[in-house]
PAZA-839338 format. One record per residue: x, y, z of N, C-alpha, C in turn. Coordinates in Angstrom, 2 decimals. Example, Ala and Ser with C-alpha at 12.3 -4.5 7.8 and 13.67 -1.06 7.14 Angstrom:
2
<pt n_px="13.19" n_py="-5.69" n_pz="7.80" ca_px="12.30" ca_py="-4.50" ca_pz="7.80" c_px="13.20" c_py="-3.30" c_pz="7.80"/>
<pt n_px="12.85" n_py="-2.25" n_pz="7.08" ca_px="13.67" ca_py="-1.06" ca_pz="7.14" c_px="12.90" c_py="0.03" c_pz="7.87"/>
***
This chain:
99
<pt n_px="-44.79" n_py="16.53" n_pz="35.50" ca_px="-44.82" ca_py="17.74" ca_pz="34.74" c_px="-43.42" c_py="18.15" c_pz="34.29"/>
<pt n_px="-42.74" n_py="17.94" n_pz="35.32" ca_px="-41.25" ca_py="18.36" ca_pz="34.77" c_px="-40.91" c_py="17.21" c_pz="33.96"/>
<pt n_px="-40.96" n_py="16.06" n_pz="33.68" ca_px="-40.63" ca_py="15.68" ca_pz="33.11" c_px="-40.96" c_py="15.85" c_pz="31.50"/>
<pt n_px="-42.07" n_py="15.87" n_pz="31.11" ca_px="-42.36" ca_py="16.19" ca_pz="30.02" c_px="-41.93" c_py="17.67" c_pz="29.93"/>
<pt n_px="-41.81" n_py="18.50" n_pz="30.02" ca_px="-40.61" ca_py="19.68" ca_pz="30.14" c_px="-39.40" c_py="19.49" c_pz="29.54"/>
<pt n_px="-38.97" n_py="19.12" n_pz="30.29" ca_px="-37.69" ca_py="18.62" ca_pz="29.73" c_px="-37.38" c_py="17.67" c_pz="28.80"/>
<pt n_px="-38.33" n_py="16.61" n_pz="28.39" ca_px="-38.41" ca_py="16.19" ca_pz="27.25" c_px="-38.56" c_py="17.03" c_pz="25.75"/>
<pt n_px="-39.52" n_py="17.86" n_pz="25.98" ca_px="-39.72" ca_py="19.51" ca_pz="25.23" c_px="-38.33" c_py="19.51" c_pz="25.16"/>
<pt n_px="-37.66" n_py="19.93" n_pz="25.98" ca_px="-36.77" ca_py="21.12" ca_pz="25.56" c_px="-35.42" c_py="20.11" c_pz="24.89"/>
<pt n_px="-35.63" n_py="19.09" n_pz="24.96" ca_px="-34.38" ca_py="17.86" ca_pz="24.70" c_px="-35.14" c_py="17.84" c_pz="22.92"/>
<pt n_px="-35.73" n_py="17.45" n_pz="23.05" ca_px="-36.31" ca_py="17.71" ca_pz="21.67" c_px="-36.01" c_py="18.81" c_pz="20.83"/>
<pt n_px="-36.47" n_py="19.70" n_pz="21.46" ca_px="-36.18" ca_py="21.38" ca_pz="20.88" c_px="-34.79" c_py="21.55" c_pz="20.29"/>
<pt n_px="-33.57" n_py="20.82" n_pz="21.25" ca_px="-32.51" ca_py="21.26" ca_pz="21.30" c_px="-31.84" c_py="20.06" c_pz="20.35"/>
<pt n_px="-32.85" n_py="18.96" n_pz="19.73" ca_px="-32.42" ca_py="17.95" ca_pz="18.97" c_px="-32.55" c_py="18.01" c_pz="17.85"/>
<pt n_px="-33.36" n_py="18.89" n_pz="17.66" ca_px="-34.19" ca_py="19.63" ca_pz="15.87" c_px="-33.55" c_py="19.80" c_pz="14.91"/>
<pt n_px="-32.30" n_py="20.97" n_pz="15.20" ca_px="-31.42" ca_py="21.30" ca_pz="14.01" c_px="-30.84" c_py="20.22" c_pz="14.05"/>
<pt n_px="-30.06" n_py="19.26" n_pz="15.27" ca_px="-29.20" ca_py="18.26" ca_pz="14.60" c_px="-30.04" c_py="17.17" c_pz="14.09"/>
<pt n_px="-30.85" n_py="16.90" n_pz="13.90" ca_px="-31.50" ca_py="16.07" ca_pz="12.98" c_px="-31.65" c_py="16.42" c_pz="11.83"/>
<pt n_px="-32.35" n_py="17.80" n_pz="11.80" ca_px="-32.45" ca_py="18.23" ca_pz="10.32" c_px="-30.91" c_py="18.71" c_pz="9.80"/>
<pt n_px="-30.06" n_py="18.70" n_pz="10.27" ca_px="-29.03" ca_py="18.79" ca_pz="9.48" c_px="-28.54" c_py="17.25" c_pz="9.09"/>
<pt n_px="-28.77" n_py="15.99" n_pz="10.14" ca_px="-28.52" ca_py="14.37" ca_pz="9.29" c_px="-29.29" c_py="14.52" c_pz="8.37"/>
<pt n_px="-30.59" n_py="14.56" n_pz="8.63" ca_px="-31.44" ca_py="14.35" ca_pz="7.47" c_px="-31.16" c_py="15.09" c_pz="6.28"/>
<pt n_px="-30.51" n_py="16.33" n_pz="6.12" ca_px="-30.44" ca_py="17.45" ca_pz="4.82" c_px="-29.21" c_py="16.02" c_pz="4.38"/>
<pt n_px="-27.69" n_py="15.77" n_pz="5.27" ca_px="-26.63" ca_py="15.46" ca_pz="4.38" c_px="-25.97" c_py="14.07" c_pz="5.16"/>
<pt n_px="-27.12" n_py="13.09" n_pz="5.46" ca_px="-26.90" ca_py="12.22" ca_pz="5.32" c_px="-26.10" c_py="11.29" c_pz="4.49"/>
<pt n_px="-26.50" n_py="10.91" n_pz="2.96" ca_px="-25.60" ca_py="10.76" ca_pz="2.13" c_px="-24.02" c_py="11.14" c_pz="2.19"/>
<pt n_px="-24.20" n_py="12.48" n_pz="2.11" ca_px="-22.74" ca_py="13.15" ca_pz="2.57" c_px="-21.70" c_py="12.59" c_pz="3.55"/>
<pt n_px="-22.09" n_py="12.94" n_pz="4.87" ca_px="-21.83" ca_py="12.78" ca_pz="6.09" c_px="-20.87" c_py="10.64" c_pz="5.88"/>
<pt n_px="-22.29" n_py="9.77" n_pz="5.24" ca_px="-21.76" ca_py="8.79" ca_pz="5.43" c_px="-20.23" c_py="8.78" c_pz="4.59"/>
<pt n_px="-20.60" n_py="9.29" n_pz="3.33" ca_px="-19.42" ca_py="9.46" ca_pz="2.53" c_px="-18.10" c_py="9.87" c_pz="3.06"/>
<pt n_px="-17.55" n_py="10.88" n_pz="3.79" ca_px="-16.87" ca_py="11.31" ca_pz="4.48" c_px="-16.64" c_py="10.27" c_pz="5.72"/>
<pt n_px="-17.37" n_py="9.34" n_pz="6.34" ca_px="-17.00" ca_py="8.53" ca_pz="7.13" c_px="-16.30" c_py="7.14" c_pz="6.64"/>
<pt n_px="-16.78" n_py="6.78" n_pz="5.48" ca_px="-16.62" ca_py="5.86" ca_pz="4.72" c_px="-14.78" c_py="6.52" c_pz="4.06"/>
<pt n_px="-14.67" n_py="7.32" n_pz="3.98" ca_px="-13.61" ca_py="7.82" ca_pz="3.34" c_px="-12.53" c_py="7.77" c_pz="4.03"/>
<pt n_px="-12.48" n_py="8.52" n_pz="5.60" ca_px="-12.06" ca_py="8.67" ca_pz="6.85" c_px="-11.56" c_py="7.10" c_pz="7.02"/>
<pt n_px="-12.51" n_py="6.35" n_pz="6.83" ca_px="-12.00" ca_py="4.86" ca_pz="7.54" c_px="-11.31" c_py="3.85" c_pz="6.34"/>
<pt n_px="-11.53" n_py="4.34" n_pz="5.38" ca_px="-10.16" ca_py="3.75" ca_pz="4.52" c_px="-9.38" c_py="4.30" c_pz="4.56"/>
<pt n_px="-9.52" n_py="5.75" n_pz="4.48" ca_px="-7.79" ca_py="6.64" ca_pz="4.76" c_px="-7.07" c_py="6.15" c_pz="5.86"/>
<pt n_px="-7.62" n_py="5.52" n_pz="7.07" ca_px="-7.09" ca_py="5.29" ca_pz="8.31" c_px="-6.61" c_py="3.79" c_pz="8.08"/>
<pt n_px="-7.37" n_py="3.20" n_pz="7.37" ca_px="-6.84" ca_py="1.38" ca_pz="6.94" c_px="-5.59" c_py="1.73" c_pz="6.30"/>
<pt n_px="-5.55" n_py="2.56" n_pz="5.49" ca_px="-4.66" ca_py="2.77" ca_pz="4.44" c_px="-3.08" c_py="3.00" c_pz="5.00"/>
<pt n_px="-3.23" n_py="3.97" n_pz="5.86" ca_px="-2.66" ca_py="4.65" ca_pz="7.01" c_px="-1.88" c_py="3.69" c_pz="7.95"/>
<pt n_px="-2.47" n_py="2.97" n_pz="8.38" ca_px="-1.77" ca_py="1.90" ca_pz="8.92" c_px="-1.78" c_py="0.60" c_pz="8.60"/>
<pt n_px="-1.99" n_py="0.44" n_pz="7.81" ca_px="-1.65" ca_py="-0.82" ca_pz="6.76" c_px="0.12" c_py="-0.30" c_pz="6.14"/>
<pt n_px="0.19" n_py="0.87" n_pz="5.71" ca_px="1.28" ca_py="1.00" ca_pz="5.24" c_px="2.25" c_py="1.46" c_pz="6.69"/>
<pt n_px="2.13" n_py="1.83" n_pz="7.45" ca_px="3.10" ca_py="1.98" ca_pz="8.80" c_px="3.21" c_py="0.74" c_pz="9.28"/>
<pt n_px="2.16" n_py="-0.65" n_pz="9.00" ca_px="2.36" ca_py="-1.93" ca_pz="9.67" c_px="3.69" c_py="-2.46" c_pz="8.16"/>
<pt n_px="3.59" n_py="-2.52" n_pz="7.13" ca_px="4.57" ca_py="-2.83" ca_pz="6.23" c_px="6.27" c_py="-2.55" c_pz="6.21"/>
<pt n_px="5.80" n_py="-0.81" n_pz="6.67" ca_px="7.26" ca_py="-0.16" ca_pz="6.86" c_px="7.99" c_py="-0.45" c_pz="8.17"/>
<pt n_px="7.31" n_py="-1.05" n_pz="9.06" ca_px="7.96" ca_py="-1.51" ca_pz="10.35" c_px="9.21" c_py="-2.71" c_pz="10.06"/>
<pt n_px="9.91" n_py="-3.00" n_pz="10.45" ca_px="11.27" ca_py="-3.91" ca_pz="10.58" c_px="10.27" c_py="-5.24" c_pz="10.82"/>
<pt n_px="10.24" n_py="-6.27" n_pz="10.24" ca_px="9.51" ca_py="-7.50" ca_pz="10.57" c_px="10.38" c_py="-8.66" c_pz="11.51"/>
<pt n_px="11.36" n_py="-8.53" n_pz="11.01" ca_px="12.49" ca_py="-9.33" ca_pz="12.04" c_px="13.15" c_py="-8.48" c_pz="12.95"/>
<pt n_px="13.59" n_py="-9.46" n_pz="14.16" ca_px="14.14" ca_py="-8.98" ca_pz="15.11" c_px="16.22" c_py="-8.69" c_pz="14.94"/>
<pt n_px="16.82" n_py="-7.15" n_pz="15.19" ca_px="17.87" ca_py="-7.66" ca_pz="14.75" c_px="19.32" c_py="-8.33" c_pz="14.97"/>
<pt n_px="18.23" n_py="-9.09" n_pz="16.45" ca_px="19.28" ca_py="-9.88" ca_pz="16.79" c_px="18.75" c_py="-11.35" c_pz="16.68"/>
<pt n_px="18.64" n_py="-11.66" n_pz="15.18" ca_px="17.88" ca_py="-12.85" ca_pz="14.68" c_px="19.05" c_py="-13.70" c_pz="14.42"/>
<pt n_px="18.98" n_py="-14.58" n_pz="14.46" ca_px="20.16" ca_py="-15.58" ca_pz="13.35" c_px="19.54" c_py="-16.74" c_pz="12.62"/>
<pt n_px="20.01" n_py="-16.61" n_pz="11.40" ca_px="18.99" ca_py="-17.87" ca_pz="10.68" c_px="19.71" c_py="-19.58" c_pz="11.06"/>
<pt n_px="18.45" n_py="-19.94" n_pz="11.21" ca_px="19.31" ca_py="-21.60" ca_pz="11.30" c_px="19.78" c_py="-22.45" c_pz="9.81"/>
<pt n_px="19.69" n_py="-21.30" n_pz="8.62" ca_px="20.14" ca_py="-21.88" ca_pz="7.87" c_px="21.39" c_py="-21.74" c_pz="7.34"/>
<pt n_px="22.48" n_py="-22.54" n_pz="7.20" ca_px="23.98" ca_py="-22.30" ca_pz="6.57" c_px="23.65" c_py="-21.19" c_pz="4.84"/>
<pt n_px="24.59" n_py="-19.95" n_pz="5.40" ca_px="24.54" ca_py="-19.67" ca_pz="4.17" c_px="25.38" c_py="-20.23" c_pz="2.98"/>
<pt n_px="26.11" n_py="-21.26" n_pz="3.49" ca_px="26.86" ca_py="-21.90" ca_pz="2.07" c_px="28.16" c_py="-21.32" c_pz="1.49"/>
<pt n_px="28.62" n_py="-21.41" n_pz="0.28" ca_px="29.73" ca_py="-20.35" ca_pz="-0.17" c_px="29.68" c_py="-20.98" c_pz="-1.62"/>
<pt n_px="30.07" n_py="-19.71" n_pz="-2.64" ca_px="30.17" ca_py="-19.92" ca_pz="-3.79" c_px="31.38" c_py="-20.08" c_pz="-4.31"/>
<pt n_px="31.52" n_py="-20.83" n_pz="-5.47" ca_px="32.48" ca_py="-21.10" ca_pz="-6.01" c_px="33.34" c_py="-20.36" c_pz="-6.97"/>
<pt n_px="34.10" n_py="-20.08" n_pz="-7.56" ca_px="34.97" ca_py="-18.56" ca_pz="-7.88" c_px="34.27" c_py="-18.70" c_pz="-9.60"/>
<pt n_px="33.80" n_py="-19.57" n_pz="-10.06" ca_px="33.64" ca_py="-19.23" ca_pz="-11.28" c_px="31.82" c_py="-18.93" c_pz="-11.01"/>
<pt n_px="30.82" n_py="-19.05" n_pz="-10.33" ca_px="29.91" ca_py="-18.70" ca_pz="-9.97" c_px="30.09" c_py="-17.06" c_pz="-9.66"/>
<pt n_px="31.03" n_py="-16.92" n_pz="-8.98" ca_px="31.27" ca_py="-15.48" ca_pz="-8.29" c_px="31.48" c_py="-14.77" c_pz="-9.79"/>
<pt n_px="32.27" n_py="-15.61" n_pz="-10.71" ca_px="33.10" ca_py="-14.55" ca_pz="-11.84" c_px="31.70" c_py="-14.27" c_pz="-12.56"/>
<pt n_px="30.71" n_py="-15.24" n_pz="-12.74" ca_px="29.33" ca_py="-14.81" ca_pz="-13.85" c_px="28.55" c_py="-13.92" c_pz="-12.99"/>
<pt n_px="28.65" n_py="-14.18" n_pz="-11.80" ca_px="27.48" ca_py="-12.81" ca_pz="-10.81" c_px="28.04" c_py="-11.53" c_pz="-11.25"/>
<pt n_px="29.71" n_py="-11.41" n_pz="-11.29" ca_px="29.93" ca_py="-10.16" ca_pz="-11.49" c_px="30.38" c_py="-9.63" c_pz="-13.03"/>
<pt n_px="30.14" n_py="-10.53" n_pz="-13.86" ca_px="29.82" ca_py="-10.27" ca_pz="-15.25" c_px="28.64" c_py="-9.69" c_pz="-15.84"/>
<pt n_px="27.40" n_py="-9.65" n_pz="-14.61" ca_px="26.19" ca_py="-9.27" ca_pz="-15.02" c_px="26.30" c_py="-7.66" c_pz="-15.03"/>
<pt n_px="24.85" n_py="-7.06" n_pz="-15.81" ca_px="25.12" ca_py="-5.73" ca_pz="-16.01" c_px="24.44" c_py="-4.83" c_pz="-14.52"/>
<pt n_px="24.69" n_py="-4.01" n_pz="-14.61" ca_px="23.43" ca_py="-3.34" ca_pz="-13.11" c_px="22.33" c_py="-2.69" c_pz="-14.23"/>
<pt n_px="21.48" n_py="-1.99" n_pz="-13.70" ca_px="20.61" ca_py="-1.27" ca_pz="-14.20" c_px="20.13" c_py="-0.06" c_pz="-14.63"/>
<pt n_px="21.75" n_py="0.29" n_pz="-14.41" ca_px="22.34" ca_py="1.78" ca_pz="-14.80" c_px="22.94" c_py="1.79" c_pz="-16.05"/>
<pt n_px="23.55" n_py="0.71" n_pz="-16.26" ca_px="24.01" ca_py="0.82" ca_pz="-17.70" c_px="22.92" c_py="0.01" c_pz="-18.59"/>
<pt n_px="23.83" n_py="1.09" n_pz="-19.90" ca_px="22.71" ca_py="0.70" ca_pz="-21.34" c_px="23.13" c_py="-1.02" c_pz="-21.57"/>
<pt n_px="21.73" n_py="-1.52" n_pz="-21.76" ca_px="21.60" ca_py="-2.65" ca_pz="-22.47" c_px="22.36" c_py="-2.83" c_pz="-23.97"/>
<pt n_px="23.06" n_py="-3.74" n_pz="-23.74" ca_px="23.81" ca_py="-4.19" ca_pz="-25.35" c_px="22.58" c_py="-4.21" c_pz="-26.31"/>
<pt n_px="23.35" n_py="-3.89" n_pz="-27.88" ca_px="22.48" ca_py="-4.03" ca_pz="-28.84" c_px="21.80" c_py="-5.72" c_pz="-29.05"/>
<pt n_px="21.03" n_py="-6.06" n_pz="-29.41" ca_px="20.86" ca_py="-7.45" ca_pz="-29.73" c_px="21.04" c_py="-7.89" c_pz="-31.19"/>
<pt n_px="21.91" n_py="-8.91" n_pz="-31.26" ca_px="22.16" ca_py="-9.52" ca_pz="-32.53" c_px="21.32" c_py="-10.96" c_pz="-33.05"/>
<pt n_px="21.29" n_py="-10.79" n_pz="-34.12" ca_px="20.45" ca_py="-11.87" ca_pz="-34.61" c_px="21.56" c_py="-13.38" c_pz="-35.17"/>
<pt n_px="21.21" n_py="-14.17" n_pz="-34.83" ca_px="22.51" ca_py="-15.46" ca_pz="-35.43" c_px="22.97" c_py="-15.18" c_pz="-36.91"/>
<pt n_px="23.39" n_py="-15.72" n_pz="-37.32" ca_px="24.24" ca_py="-15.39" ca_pz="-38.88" c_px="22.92" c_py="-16.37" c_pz="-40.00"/>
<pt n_px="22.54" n_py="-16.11" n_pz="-40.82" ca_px="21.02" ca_py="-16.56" ca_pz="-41.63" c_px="19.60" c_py="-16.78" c_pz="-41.21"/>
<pt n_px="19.59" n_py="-16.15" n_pz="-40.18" ca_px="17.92" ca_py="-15.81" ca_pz="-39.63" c_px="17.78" c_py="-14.67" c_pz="-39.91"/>
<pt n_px="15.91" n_py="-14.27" n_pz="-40.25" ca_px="15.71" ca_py="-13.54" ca_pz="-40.66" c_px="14.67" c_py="-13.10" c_pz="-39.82"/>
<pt n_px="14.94" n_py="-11.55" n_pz="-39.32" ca_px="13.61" ca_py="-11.21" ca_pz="-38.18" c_px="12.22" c_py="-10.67" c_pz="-38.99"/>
<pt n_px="11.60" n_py="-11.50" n_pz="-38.70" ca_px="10.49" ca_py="-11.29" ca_pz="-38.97" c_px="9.71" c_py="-10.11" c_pz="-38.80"/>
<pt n_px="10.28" n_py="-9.27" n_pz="-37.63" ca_px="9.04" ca_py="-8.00" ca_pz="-37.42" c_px="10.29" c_py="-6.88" c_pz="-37.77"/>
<pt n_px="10.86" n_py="-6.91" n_pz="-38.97" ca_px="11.82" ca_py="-5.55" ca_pz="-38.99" c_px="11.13" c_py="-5.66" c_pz="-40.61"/>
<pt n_px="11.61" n_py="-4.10" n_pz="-41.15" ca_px="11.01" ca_py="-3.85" ca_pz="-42.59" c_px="11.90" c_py="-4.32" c_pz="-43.50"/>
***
């Protein structure tokens, strides 16, 4: 007898939360589904921003050394702060996409 009693009242007390899955089911999954990519997302990018090497690494590869006229064209290049030179066309070509 008590048992079915208390089955009653487990029931009773299970009602609204069912009928509230059942009203926003749809919903509910949506918001879980959302939750668990925000959280992939979340630490996918904290696993990226972490240091990947250790920094007391040393590579086993020789870094080599450059030669002074190699060095002189590296530092002939422009950075990305300054304006790009105009571009010139060779002396009797004719550009095709200007008016």
């Amino acid at each position: 007898m008590k048992n079915i009693n208390l089955n009653i009242n487990l029931k009773s007390l299970l009602k609204p939360i069912r009928s509230i899955f059942r009203r926003f089911h749809l919903t509910l999954f949506i918001v879980f589904i959302t939750a668990c990519l925000g959280y992939a997302v979340y630490t996918f990018t904290n696993l990226l921003n972490e240091s990947s090497t250790d920094s007391t690494y040393i590579s086993p590869h020789d870094a080599g050394s450059i030669d002074q006229a190699t060095l002189n064209r590296i530092k002939a290049l422009h950075t990305s702060d300054e304006p790009i030179p105009a571009s010139t066309l060779p002396a009797g070509r004719v550009n095709p996409f200007s008016e």
